[in-house]
C-alpha atoms as one frame of an Amber mdcrd trajectory, in Angstrom:
protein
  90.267 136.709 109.383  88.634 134.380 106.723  88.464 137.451 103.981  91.982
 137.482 104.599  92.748 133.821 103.919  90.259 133.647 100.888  92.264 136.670
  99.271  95.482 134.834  99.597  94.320 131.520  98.925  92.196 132.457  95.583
  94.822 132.304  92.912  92.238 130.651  90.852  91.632 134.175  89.355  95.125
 134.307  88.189  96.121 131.076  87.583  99.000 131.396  90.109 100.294 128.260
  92.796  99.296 129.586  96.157 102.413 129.715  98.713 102.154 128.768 102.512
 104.289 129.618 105.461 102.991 127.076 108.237 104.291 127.104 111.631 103.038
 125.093 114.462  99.382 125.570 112.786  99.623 122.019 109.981  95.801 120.774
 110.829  94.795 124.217 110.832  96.797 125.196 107.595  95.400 121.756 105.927
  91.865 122.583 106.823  92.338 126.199 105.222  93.730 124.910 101.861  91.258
 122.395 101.511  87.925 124.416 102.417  89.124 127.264 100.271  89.842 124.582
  97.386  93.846 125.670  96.871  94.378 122.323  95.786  92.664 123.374  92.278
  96.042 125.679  91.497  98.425 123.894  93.673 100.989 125.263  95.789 104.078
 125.172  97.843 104.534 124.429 101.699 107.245 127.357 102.580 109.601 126.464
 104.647 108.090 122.959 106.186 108.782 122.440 109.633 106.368 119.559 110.224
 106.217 116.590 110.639 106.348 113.040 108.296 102.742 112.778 108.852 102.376
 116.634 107.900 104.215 116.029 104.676 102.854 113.508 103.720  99.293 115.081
 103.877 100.318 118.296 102.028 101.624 115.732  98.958  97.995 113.883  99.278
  96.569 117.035  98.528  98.728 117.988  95.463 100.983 120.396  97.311 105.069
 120.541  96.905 107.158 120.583  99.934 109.713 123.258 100.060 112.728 122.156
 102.557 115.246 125.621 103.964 118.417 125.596 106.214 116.414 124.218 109.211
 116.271 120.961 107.145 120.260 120.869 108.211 119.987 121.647 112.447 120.852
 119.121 114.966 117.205 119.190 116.614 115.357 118.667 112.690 115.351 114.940
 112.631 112.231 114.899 111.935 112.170 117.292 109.202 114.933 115.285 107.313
 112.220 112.185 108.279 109.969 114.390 106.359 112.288 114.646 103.020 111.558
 110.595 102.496 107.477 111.392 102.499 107.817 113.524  99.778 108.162 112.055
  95.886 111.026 113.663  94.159 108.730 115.418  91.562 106.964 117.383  94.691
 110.721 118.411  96.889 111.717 122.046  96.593 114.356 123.545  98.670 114.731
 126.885  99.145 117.282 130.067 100.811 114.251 131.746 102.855 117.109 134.504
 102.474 118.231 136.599 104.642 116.784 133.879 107.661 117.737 130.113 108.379
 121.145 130.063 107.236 122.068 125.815 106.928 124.963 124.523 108.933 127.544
 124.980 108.942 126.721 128.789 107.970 124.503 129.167 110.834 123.986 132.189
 112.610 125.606 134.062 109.354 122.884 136.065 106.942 121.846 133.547 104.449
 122.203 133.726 100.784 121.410 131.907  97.993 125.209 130.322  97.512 124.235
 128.203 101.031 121.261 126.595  99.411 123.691 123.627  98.516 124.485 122.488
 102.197 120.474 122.529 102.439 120.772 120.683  99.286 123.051 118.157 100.313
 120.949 116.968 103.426 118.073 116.826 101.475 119.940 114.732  98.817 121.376
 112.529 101.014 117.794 112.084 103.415 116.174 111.016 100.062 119.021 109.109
  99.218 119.818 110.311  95.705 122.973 112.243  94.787 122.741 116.074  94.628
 122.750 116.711  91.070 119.674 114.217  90.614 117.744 116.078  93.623 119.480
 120.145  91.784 117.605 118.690  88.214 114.275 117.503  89.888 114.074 120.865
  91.922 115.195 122.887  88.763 112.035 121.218  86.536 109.508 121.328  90.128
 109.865 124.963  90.126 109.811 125.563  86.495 106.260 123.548  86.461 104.738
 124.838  89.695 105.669 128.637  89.126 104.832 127.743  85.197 107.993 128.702
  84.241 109.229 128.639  80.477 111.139 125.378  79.977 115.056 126.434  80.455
 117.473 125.723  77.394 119.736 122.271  78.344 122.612 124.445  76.101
């Protein structure tokens, strides 16, 4: 219901990044964000499953795209097409613990040690080594979440 969505969507009050799981709904999803103006604290796409197109809109309107273990699955291509839409300074990747386990620990219960096979396609997709795409997540998720800057010691 729309009192629903306005709820969620109005982290304006609190200053907060609003968070999106979107599934087969993108227009829809894109339509919501926008009319309830989500854009004005920014967000994260959950778990994208879209498309290039889809990602590409969500960075248009200021929002960072968040890449799990389905980024690694033979029938994803165009998923990994979508990790080249998004600028490094708006790519998260993410566990979505205890679900989507990456290959090749598929089918296991997922855990945050398997976000680096996620990692790795989504490195190698953008074309940058891991440790340049582990840095760039590292400061995206200490800016969006508005996180205290972590000591380099």
């Amino acid at each position: 219901p729309p009192g629903t969505v306005q709820f969620t969507v109005d982290g304006r009050k609190v200053g907060k990044p609003v968070v999106w799981h979107v599934r087969d709904a993108h227009v829809e999803a894109r339509a919501i964000l926008d009319e309830c103006g989500a854009a004005e604290v920014g967000g994260v796409i959950h778990c994208f499953t879209g498309t290039p197109d889809d990602a590409t809109a969500y960075v248009a309107m200021g929002f960072h795209v968040s890449f799990s273990g389905i980024v690694t699955y033979k029938n994803a291509q165009p998923i990994r097409d979508a990790v080249r839409c998004v600028p490094l300074d708006r790519i998260l990747i993410e566990t979505d613990c205890p679900y989507l386990a990456p290959v090749p620990m598929r089918g296991r219960r997922n855990e945050p040690a398997f976000v680096v096979h996620t990692a790795e396609v989504v490195a190698r997709e953008a074309g940058i080594p891991v440790a340049d795409l582990a840095a760039a997540t590292v400061a995206n998720t200490a800016r969006i979440f508005r996180f205290p800057a972590a000591d380099p010691a």
